[in-house]
MIGU-568487 format. One record per residue (C-alpha): residue number from 1; x, y negated, z negated; chain. Coordinates in Angstrom, 2 decimals. Example, Ala and Ser with C-alpha at 12.3 -4.5 7.8 and 13.67 -1.06 7.14 Angstrom:
BEGIN
(1 (12.30 4.50 -7.80) "A")
(2 (13.67 1.06 -7.14) "A")
***
This chain:
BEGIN
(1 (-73.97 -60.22 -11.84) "A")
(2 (-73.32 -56.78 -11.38) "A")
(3 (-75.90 -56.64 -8.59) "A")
(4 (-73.67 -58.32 -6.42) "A")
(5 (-70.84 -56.56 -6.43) "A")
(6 (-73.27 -53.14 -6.00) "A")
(7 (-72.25 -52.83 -2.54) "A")
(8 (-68.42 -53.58 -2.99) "A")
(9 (-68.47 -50.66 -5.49) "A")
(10 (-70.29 -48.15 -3.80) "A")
(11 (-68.09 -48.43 -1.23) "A")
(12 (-65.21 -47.84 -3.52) "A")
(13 (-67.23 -44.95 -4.67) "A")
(14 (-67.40 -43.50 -1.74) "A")
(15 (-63.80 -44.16 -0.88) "A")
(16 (-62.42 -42.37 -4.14) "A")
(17 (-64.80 -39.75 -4.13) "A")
(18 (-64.09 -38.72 -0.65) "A")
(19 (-60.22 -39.54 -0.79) "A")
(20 (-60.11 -37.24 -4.15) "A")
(21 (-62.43 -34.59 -2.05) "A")
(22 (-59.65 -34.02 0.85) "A")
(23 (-56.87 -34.28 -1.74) "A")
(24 (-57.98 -31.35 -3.91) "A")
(25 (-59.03 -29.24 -0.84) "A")
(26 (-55.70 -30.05 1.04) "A")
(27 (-53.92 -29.25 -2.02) "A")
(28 (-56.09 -25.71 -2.53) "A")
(29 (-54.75 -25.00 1.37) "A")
(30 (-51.22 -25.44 0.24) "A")
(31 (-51.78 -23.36 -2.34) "A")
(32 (-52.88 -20.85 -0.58) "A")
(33 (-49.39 -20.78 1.33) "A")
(34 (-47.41 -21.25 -1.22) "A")
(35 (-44.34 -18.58 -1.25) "A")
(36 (-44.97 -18.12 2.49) "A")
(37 (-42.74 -20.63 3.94) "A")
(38 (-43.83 -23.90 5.25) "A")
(39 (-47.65 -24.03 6.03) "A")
(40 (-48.90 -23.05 9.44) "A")
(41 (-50.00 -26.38 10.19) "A")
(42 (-46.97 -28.38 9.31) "A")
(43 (-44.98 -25.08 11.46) "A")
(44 (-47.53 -26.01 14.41) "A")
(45 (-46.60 -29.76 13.85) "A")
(46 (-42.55 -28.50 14.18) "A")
(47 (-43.48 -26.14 16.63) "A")
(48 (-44.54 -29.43 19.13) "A")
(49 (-41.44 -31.16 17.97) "A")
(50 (-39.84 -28.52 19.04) "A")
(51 (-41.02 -28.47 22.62) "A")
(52 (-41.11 -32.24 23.59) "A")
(53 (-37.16 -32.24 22.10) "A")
(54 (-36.94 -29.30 24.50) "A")
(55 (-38.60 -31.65 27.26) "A")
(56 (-36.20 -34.68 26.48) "A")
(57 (-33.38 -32.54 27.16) "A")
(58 (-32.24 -32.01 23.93) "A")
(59 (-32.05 -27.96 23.33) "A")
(60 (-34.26 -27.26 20.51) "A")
(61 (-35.08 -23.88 18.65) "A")
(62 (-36.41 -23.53 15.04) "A")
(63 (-35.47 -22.32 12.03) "A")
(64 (-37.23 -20.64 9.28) "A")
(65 (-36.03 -21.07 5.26) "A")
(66 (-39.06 -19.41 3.76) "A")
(67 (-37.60 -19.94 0.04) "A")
(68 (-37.53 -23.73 0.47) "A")
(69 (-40.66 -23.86 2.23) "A")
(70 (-38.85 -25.61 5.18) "A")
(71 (-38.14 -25.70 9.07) "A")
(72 (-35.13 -26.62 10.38) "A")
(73 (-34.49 -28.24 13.79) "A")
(74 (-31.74 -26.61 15.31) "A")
(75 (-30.47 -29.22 17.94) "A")
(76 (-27.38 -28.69 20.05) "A")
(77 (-26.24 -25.70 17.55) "A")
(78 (-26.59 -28.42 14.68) "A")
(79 (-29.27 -29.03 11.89) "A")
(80 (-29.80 -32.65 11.84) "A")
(81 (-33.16 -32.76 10.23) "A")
(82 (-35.56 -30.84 8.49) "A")
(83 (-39.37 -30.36 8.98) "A")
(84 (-41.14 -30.10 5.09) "A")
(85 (-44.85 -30.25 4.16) "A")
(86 (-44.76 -34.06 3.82) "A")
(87 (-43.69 -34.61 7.38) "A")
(88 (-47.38 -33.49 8.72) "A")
(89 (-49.01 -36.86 8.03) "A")
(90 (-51.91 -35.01 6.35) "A")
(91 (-51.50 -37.48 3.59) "A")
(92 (-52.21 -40.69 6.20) "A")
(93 (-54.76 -38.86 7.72) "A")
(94 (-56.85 -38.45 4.55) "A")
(95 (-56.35 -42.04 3.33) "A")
(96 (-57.99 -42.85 6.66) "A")
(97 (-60.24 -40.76 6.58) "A")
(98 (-61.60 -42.05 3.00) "A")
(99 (-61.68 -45.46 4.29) "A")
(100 (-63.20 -44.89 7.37) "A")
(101 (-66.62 -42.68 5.54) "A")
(102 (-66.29 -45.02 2.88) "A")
(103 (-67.81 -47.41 5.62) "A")
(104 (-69.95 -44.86 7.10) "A")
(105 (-72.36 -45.77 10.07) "A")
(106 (-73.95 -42.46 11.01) "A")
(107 (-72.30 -40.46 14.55) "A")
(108 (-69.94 -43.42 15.13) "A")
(109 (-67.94 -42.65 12.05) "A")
(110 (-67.61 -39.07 13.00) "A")
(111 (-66.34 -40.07 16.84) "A")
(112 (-64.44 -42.72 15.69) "A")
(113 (-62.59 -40.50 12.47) "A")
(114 (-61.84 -37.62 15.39) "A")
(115 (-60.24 -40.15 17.99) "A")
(116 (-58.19 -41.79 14.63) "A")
(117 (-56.91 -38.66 13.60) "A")
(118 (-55.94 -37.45 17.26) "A")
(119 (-54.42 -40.17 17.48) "A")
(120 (-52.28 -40.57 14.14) "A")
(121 (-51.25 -36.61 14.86) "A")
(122 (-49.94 -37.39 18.37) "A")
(123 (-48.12 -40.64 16.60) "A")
(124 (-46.36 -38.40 13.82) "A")
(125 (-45.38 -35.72 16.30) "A")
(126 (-43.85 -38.42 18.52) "A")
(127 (-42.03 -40.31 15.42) "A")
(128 (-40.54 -36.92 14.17) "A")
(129 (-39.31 -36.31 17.54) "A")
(130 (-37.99 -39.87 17.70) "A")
(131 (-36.42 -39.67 14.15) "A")
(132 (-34.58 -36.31 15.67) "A")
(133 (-33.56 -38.05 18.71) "A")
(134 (-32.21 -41.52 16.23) "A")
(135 (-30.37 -38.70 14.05) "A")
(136 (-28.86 -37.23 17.01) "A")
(137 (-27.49 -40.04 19.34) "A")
(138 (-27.41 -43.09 16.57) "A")
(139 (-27.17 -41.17 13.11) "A")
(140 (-26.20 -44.68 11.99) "A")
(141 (-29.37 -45.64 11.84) "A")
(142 (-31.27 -42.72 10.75) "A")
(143 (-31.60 -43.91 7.10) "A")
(144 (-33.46 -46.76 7.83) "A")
(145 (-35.40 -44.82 10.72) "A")
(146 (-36.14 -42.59 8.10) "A")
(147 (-37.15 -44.73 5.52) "A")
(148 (-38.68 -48.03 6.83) "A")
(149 (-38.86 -47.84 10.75) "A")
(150 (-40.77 -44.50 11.31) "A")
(151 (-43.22 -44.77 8.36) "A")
(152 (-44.09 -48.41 9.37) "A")
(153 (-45.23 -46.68 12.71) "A")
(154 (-47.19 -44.39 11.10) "A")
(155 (-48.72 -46.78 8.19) "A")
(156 (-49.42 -49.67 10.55) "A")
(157 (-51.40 -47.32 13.07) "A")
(158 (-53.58 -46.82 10.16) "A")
(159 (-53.97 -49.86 9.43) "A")
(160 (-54.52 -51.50 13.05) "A")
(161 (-57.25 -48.29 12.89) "A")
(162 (-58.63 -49.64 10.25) "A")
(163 (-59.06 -53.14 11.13) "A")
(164 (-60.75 -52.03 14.77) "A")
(165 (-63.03 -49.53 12.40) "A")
(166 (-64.30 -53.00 10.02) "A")
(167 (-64.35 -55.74 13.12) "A")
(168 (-65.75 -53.59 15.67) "A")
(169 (-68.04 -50.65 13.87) "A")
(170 (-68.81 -51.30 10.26) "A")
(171 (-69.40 -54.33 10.18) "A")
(172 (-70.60 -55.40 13.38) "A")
(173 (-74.27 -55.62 12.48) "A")
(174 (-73.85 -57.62 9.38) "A")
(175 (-71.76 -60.23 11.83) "A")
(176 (-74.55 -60.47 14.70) "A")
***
């Protein structure tokens, strides 16, 4: 009985092995920052914010809080939002990242993981620059920006990656 769920489970293997992998090293960069102010890749992250608010029209300039390990977005001489370390999508990116080598199929999975993460780092800088630009001009609706529109970008781009990554790549042998 077991024998038929082999595959099933190494793939779950894989997925926890590699998901755990990322975690622990991504958490070993942070710590490697800590005291230091807001890591340099979440700052680079705030830094592009920065210049497509700049773009938009709305005059945007950074500032740094070290002690709270922080950026804030200075908009229009106001601070409407904040940038912190769980901003950066780097949690997304290594869920989808697990899945996607869970299902490994040799130099595909490498091309396909690079285009999914370019592409889930260009979404998050565009939501965070949307979620300043909702704070901004319809702060009535940045709660549920915050909370429910913005992450359901991010999730579901994961998960429509996902579903191209099983229909189109991993499994497309075992369906022809």
């Amino acid at each position: 009985m077991l024998k038929d769920f082999k595959p099933v489970l190494g793939i779950l293997l894989r997925f926890i092995i590699i998901y755990l992998v990322l975690l622990f090293g991504y958490q070993f960069y942070l710590n490697s920052f800590q005291g230091t102010g807001l890591d340099p890749f979440s700052r680079t992250i705030a830094g592009q914010v920065c210049s497509i608010m700049n773009f938009l029209g709305y005059p945007t300039d950074l500032y740094d809080d070290v002690k709270g390990e922080q950026v804030f977005f200075r908009i229009n001489n106001t601070y409407p939002t904040v940038m912190v370390e769980g901003c950066n999508a780097v949690s997304v990116m290594i869920l989808f990242l697990a899945f996607v080598f869970a299902f490994y199929k040799g130099k595909k999975t490498f091309v396909f993981a690079l285009g999914g993460l370019m592409l889930l780092y260009i979404m998050n800088v565009v939501r965070i620059a949307g979620l300043n630009v909702v704070v901004i001009d319809y702060n009535q609706y940045s709660k549920i920006s915050h909370d429910y529109v913005f992450p359901a970008v991010i999730y579901g781009t994961v998960v429509l990656l996902w579903l191209i990554w099983i229909k189109f790549f991993a499994l497309k042998h075992e369906n022809s």
